[in-house]
Each structure stands twice: as C-alpha cells, then as structure tokens.
N, C-alpha and C positions, 0 to 999 in steps of 0.2 A: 361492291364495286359499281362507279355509275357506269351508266352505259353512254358509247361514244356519242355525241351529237351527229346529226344524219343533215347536211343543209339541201336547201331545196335543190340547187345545181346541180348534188351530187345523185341524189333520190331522181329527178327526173332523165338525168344521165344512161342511166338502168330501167328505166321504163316508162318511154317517151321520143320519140321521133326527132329532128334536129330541130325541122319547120317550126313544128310546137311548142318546142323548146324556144326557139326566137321568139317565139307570139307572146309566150308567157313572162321573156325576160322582158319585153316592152311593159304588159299589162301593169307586174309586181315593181317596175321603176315608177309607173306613174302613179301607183296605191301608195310606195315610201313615202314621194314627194308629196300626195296628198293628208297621209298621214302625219310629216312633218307639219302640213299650214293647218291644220285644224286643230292642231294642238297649239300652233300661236296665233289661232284665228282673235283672241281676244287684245292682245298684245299689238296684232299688225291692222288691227280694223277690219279684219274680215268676214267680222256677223254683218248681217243685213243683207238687202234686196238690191239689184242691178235696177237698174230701167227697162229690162225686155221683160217679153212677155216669150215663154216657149210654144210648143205647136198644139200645148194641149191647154191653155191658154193659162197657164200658172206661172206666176211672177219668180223672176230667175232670182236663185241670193249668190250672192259673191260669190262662195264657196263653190256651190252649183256650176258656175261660168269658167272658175279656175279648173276642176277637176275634168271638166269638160275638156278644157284646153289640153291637159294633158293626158287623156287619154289619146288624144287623137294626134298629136304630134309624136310623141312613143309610139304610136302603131304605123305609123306614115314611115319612120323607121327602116320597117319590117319589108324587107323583097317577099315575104307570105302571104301580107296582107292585102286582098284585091280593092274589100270594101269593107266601109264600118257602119253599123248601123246604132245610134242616138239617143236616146231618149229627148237631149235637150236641140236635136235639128228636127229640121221638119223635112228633111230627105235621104237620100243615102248618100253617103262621102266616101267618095272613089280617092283607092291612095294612089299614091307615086306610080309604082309601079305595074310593068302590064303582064307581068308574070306571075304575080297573086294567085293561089288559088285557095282562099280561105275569105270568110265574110265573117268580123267579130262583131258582137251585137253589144253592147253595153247601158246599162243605168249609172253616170260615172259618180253620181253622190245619191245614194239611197234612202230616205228619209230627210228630208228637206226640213222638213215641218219641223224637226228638235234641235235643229243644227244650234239653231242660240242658244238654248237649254242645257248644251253638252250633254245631251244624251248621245246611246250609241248609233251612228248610222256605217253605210257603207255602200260599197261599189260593186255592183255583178256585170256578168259576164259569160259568154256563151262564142263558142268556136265552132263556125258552119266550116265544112267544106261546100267549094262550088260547084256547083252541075256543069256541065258543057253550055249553055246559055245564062251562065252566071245567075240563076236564078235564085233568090234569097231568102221567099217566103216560107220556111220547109217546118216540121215537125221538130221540137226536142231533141227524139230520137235520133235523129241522124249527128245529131253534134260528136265531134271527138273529143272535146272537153268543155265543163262548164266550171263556176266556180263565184267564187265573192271573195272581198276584204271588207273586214268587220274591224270599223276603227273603234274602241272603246278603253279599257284599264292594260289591253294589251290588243297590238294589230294582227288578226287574226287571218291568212290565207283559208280555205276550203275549195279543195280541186277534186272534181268527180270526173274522172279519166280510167279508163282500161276497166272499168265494170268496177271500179270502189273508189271509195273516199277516205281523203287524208287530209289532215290540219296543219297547216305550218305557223308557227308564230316569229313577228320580226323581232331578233336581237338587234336593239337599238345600238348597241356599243359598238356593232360589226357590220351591219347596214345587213347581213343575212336571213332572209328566213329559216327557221329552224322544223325538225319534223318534231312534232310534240303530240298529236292524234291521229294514230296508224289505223287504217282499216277501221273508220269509225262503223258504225251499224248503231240503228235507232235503236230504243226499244219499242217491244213490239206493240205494247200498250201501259201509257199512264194518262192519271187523271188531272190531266191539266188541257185547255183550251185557249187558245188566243185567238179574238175576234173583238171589231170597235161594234158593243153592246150599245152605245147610242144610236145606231141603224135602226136598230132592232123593231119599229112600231114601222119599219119599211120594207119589212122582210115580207115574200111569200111564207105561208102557214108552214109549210114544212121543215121550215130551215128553223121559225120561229120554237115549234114542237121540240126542234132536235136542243136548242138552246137551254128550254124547259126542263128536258130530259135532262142535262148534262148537270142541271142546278139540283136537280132532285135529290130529295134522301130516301130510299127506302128498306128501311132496319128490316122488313121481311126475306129481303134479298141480300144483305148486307153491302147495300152500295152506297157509300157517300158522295157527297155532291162532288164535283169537279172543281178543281180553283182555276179560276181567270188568271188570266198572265198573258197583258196587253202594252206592247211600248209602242207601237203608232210606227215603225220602222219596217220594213219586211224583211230586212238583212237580220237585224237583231231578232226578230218574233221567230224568223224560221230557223236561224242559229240555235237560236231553245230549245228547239222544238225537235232539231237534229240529235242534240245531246241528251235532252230532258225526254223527249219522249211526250206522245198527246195531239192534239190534231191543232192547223193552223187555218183561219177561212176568211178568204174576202169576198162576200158573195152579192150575186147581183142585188139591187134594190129597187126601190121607186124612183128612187134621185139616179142610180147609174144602172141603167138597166142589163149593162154589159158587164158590171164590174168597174172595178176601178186599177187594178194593174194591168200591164202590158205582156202579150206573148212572149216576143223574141227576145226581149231584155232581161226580164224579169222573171216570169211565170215559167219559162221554158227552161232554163237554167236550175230554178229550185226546182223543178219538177227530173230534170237531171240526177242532181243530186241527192233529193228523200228517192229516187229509185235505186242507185246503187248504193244509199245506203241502208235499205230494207224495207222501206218505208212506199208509197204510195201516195199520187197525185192523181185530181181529177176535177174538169170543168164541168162544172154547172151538177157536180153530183153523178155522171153517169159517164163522161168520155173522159179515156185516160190521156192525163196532160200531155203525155209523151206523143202522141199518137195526132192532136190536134196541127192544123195547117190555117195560119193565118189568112187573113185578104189583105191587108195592108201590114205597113212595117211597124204602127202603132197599134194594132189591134189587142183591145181591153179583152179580157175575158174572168168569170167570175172564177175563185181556185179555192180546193179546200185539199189540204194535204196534213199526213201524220203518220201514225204508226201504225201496222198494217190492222189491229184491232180494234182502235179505232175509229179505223176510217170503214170497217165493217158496221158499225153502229152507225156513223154518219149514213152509210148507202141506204140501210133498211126507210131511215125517212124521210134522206133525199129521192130517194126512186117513187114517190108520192106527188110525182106531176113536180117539182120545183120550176 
C-alpha cells in the first residue's frame, strides 16, 4: 500500500512557526515561477545577457534579472520580512513593512554560467532573524532556516529547519510541493570529490597535496582513487554531495584570494544544511562555517564541506598552513 503524500503546507504546519511559514510560502511561489520561465527560457528568449553589470562585476543574463525580480517582490509580500539581502544588488533592500523581524538572504539564480547549457542550476536561501539594531552580518548559526531550489529533471526544495533536513519535490500537475526526502543524512564517507581542477596550478601546496591524495591509488592500503564530479553550479555540486556523499571545495587561489562564493547567501545556508544533515563545513580548512561572522553583505570566503570522514582527511592537510 503506498504511502499517503505529505505536501509542504501540511509537513510545515506541524513543525514550523506561522512567520516562517509566510516567508517560505513567498520563497517556494517565486522558485515555481522561476521554475516555470527556465524551462521556456528557450522558447520565450530568455538565454542571454541583460546590459548590467552586478556589484561583483559579472554580467547579469536575463534569467539572473527575472529571478531576481521575484524573489524580492514575493518577500516584500511578507509582514515577516524586514530586509533582504542579494546577491544581484549591491545593498540591502528594506521591505514594506516596519514590523519585519527576519532578514532573508538570497542567490535568486545559482550557477549562471550553465543557464544556456541547461544544466542544473538553482536558488538558495537563508533566514536571519533580527537583532534589536537590525543587525544582518551574523553567523549561519543563528539562522532558523536555510534551504535551496534545484531546478533540473525535477524541482527540487531542500529546507534545513528544526535540526534536520528534508526534500520536497514540485508536483507540476498541482502546483505542490511534495515530501519525497525525510530526514536526509549524508553519508559519512564516499569517494567522490567535487572541485574546478583547472585552479589547480593556483592552489597553495596543501590543498594541491590533498588533490593528489584523493587521485592516488595505493593497492597496499586498498584505496582507490576518488572520482571527480564537477558541474560548475554550487546548488547542483552540493545537492550530490548531500545525497552521494564525498567532500565539496572552493578554495582560495592566486586569482581569488578569498574564494570565490559568498557568506550570507550561499556558503552560510550550505553550511546550514551539510550540518543538520551530518555532514561538516569549514573556511579556509580550520573555522567552522557555522561559526564564521562576515564584514560585508558580500563577503567571499573560500569552503570546503562533505562527509564527516571525509572532511577529516581534508583537515589533516589543510591544517598545513593553507
């Protein structure tokens, strides 16, 4: 006998706040709509590049501009929402209302770079509450929920709330999310790795050795090499990485000495999420992602997260000065 369908409404009904509840019905209204135009991005003209430039100076594509748009019209919505924080502005955007007391941070189209390609990209997401001086720059940790939409062969919710993570997938026929991945948990170690391997002659020694190691074979130990598994997306890459298990890294380089993703948007949200669901994040190899405190609303930092075993191999040769 199957078992009944559980839809997001009713799942967060039971364990979820009302506030929350408003913030996430805006989020998941503006992931359908975006999930509807990307699948007629081809049909309606909407591969290609806008004419702006964003604050990190990378040219906006259509897509980028629209998801943009409605993230933030759907949170403006919200009597929860004080402020929103961008990827694609170069400041903070005060809503409507002055009774707000939540600050959502967002990347509203995740992986830019494949959107022509139709590969998978997606939208994250992160839920501050506010301090008494509306203060925004804060730790991971403090969030009440984080999560993503992974638009690809099926749109994929991921919400890490109340100390675990669950999957919901949209049933396009009913316009619902459905609960399809209860209580995910990583595994605790496989051998798979996802990292863009053309840095690689711009790495510090340490990260480069740990890279080496992963590729090694040695039949005395019975270790086989590790298989790469790279899509260029951070939505898709750490989605894997939640499911499959294996460590995920973008670390600093010669060209980006900071890294190349963002705290509040991006880094702080997965870093959310691989911790309730068993897994382990951490900057520059040694501070745990959860723990980290921005300076700016854009602030890069370099992240290497995975399975807790892992990411026990990555420490022993990132704690080698990286």
């Amino acid at each position: 006998m199957q078992n009944p369908q559980i839809s997001l409404e009713d799942w967060l009904q039971d364990f979820c706040d009302p506030d929350i509840i408003d913030i996430l019905d805006r989020i998941t209204t503006a992931g359908k709509i975006i999930s509807e135009k990307i699948k007629r991005a081809p049909i309606e003209s909407l591969y290609g590049l806008t004419a702006q430039i964003n604050s990190h100076g990378e040219e906006v594509k259509t897509l980028d501009m629209l998801s943009n748009e409605q993230f933030i019209i759907n949170l403006k919505k919200s009597n929860f929402v004080a402020m929103m924080i961008s990827e694609e502005e170069d400041t903070v955007i005060t809503a409507n209302t002055l009774d707000g007391k939540y600050c959502v941070t967002f990347d509203p189209l995740d992986g830019s770079s494949n959107i022509d390609a139709n590969i998978n990209i997606g939208s994250i997401f992160g839920i501050y509450p506010l301090s008494d001086n509306n203060h925004y720059l804060r730790p991971a940790k403090e969030m009440v929920c984080a999560g993503y939409i992974l638009y690809g062969s099926a749109t994929i919710l991921v919400l890490s709330l109340n100390d675990c993570v669950n999957g919901f997938c949209l049933d396009e026929q009913t316009g619902t999310f459905i609960l399809t991945h209860s209580n995910i948990k990583m595994p605790i170690k496989m051998d798979i790795y996802s990292v863009n391997e053309g840095n690689y002659e711009t790495w510090k020694k340490p990260i480069a050795d740990l890279i080496n190691y992963l590729k090694l074979t040695d039949q005395s130990k019975n270790k086989k090499p590790y298989s790469l598994r790279y899509i260029g997306s951070m939505v898709a890459d750490v989605h894997r990485t939640l499911l499959y298990g294996g460590l995920f890294m973008y670390p600093a380089s010669n060209n980006a000495t900071s890294g190349k993703l963002r705290y509040l948007y991006e880094v702080g949200p997965m870093a959310h999420i691989i911790k309730n669901a068993g897994g382990q994040s951490l900057i520059d190899g040694s501070v745990d992602a959860l723990d980290y405190i921005p300076s700016t609303i854009h602030q890069r930092v370099p992240i290497f997260l995975g399975s807790i075993q892992n990411m026990t191999i990555l420490s022993t040769f990132l704690s080698k000065n990286v």
